[in-house]
C-alpha positions in Angstrom: -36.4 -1.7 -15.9 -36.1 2.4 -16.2 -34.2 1.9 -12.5 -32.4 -0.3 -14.4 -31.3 1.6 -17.4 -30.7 4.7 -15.4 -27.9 3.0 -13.3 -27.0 1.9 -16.2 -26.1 5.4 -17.6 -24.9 6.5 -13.7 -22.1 4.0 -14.5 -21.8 5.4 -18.3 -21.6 8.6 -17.5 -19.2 8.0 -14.9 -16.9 6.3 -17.1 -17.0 8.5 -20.2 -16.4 11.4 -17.6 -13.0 9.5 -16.7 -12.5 9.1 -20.8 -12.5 12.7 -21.6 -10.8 14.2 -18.5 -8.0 12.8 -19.9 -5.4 15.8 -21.1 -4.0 14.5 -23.7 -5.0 11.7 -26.1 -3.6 8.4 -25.0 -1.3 7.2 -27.3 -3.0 3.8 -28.2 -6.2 5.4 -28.0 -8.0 2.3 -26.6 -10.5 3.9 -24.4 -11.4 7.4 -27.2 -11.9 3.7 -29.5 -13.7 1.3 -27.1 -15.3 3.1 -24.8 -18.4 4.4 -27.0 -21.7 5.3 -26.6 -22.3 3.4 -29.3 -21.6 0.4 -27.5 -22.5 -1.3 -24.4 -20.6 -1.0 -20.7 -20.6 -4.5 -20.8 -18.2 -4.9 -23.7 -16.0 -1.7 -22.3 -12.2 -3.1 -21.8 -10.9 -3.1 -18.6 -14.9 -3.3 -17.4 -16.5 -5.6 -15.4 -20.1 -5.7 -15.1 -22.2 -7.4 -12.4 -24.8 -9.6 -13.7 -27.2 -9.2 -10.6 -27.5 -5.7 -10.1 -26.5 -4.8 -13.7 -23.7 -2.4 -12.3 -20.3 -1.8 -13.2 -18.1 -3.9 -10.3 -14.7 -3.6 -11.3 -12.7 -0.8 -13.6 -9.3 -2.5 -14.2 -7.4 0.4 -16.2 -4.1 -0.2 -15.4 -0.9 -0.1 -17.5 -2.9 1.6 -20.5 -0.2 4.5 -20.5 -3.3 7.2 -20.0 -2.7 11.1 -18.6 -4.9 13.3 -17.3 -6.9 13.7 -14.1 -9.8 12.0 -11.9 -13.1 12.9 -12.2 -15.5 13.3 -9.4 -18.0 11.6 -10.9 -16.2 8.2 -10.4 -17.5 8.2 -7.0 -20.8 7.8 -8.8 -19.8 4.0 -9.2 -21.7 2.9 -6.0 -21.1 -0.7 -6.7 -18.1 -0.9 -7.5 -15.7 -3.4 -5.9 -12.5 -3.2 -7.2 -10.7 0.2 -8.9 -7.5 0.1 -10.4 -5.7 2.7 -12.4 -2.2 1.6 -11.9 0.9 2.1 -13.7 -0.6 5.4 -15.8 0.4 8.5 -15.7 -2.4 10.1 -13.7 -1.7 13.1 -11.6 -3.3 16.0 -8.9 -5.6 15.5 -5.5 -7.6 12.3 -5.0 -11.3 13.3 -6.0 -13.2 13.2 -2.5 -15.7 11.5 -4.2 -14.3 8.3 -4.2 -15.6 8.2 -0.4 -19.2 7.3 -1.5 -17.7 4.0 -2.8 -18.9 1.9 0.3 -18.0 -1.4 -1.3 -14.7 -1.2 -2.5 -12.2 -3.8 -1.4 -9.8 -3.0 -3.2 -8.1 0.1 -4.8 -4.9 0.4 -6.7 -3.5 3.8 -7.4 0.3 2.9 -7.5 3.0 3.5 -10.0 2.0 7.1 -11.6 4.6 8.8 -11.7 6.3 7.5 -15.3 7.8 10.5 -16.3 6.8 13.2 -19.2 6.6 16.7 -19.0 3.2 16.7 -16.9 3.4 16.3 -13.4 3.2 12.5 -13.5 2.0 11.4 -10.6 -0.3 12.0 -7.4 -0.4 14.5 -4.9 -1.9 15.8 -1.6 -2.3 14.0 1.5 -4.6 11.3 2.1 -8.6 12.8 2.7 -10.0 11.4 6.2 -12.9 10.2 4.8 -11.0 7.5 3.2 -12.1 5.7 6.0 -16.0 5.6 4.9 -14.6 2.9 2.6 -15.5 0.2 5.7 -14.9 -2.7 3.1 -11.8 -2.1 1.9 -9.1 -5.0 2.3 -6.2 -3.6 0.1 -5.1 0.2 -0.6 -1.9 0.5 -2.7 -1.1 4.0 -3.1 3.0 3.8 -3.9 4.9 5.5 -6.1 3.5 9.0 -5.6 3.9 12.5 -4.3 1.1 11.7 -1.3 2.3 14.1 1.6 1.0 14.9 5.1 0.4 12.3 7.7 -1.8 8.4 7.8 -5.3 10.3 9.0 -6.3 9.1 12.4 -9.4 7.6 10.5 -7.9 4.8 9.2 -8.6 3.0 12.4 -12.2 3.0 10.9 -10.8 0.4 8.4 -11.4 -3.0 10.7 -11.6 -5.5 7.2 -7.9 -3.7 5.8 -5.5 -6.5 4.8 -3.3 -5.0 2.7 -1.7 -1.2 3.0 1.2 -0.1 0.8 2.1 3.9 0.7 5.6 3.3 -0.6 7.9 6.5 -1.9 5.7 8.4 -1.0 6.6 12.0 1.2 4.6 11.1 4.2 5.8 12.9 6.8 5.2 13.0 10.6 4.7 10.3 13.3 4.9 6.8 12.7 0.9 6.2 12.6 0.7 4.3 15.5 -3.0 3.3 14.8 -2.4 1.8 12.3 -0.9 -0.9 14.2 -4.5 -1.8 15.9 -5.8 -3.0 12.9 -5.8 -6.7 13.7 -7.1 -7.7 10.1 -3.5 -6.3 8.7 -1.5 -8.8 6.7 0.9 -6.3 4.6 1.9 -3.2 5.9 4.7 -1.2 4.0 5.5 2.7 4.6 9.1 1.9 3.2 10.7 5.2 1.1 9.0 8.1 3.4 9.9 10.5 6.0 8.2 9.1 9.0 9.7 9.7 12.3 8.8 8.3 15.8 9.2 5.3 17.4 7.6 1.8 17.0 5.1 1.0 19.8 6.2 -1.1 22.6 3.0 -3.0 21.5 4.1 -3.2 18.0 2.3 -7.0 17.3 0.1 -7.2 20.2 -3.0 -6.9 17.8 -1.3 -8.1 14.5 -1.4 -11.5 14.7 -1.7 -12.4 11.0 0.6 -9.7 9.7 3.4 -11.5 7.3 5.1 -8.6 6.0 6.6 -5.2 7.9 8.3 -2.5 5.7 9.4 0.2 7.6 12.6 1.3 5.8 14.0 4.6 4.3 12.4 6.6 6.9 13.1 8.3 10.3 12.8 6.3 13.0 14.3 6.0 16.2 14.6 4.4 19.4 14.5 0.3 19.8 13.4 -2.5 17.9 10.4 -3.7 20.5 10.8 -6.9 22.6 7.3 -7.7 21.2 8.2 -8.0 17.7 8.3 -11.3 18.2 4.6 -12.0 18.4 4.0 -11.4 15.0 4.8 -15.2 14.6 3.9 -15.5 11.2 5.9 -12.4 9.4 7.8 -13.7 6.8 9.8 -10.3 5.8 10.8 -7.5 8.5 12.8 -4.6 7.0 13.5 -1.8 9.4 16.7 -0.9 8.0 17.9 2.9 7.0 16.3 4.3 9.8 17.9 5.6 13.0 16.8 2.6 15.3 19.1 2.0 18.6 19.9 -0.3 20.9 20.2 -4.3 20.6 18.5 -6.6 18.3 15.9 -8.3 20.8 16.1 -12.1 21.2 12.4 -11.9 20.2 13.4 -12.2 16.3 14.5 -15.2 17.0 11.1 -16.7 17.6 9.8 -16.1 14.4 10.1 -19.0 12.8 8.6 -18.0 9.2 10.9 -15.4 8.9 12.6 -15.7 5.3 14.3 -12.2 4.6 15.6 -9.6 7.5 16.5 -6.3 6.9 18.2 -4.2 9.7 21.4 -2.2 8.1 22.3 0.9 8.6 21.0 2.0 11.9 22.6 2.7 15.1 21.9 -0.8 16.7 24.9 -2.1 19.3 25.7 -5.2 21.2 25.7 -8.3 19.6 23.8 -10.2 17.1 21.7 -12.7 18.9 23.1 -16.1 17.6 19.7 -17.7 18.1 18.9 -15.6 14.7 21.2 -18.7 13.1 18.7 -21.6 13.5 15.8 -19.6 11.8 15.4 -22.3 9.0 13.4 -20.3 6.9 15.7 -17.6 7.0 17.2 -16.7 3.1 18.4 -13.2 3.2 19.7 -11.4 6.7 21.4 -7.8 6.7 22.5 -6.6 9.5 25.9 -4.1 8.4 26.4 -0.7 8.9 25.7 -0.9 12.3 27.8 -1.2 15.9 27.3 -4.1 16.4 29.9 -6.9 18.4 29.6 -9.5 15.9 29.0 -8.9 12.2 28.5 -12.3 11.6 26.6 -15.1 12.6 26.7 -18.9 11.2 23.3 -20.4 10.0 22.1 -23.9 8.8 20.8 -22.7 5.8 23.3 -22.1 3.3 21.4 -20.0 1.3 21.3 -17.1 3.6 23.1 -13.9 2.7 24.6 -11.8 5.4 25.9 -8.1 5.0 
């Protein structure tokens, strides 16, 4: 029972340190209000607490309009499962501490930058030791000032499902491991300043990835042949880069493909008319390239072509 009640306050500590790191008061106050000592964690909002271990297991803060910065001690929530602080107005470095949180599947730091005189929004590059986080299947990091490069480490992340670091300022090569993580399902680096080329082997290990978001970056060279064995994408957007070359008859082979974004590049030759009998097909972009043909006649009447 003491174990008990000292985890207990590990968890309350933790979260009250979180409470007053924030810089100025939020303005519905919910947290300075409900998140007393007077009270139990249980009853905290946006708190989960585990009934087995009697540890806090999710921290769902999201959308509450708070400010400040990230405590360290929020690493000291060692059983915690799911974190997210979306939609807020948090800003500076990622605590390293959040390392130590070995059983996080998911973690949700998108969408702080909303503006206010305070730098509104995340910054930094990613810390290596991300990767210690072995059970984590979703990290959604858009919508901040994250610079640098995807650390090699990430390879580490074998149960990853889900990977957004939209508008960001990520910079450098195309993490190309990144692409070995077969457990992928989602991966979107759209709104950066990555540069490279996409790996001749860009599916060969992602066989249950539905959703590539490549655009708004720097990319060059041709859209691999082996795109097409990522049979079940159902959204490819590669477009705004500075890809060359033809659009391989590959694309054509994925039959779940619904939306298919490849504007404004430098892509020539023609536009494969196999593309036409993708059923599943709803939007298709293809302008502001060279290519032959700008358009191409598809079954589906719904489809949009630009």
């Amino acid at each position: 029972m003491a174990a008990g009640n000292s985890n207990v306050t590990t968890d309350q500590l933790a979260l009250l340190a979180l409470r007053d790191r924030r810089i100025n008061s939020e303005p519905r106050e919910i947290l300075a209000k409900n998140w007393s000592i007077t009270s139990s964690v249980c009853d905290w909002i946006g708190v989960t607490f585990g009934s087995r271990h009697h540890r806090v297991t999710v921290l769902n803060i999201s959308n509450m309009n708070l400010t400040g910065t990230l405590p360290p001690q929020l690493g000291n929530l060692s059983f915690l499962v799911s974190l997210n602080i979306s939609r807020n107005n948090f800003h500076g470095e990622l605590p390293g501490e959040l390392v130590h949180l070995r059983r996080l599947r998911y973690l949700d730091f998108g969408i702080n930058n909303l503006g206010g005189e305070l730098p509104s929004c995340f910054m930094g590059s990613i810390p290596p030791s991300i990767s210690n986080m072995s059970n984590l299947e979703t990290l959604l990091l858009s919508f901040n000032f994250i610079e640098g490069t995807v650390p090699i480490e990430f390879q580490n992340l074998h149960n990853l499902k889900n990977l957004l670091i939209e508008y960001n300022q990520l910079s450098g090569p195309l993490p190309l491991h990144v692409f070995n993580l077969s457990s992928l399902e989602i991966i979107s680096f759209m709104h950066n300043s990555l540069s490279g080329i996409l790996p001749d082997d860009v599916c060969q290990r992602l066989q249950k990835l539905t959703w590539l978001s490549l655009q708004y970056n720097n990319l060059i060279g041709r859209i691999p042949s082996t795109v097409s064995q990522c049979s079940l994408l159902r959204y490819l957007a590669l477009s705004e880069n500075r890809l060359s070359g033809p659009i391989p008859m590959g694309i054509a082979n994925l039959t779940m493909l619904e939306e298919l974004y490849l504007e404004s590049n430098n892509l020539t030759g023609a536009i494969p008319n196999e593309i036409g009998n993708l059923t599943m097909l709803t939007i298709l972009s293809f302008g502001d390239n060279k290519l032959i043909d700008r358009y191409v006649f598809a079954p589906n009447d719904k489809v949009l072509i630009a």
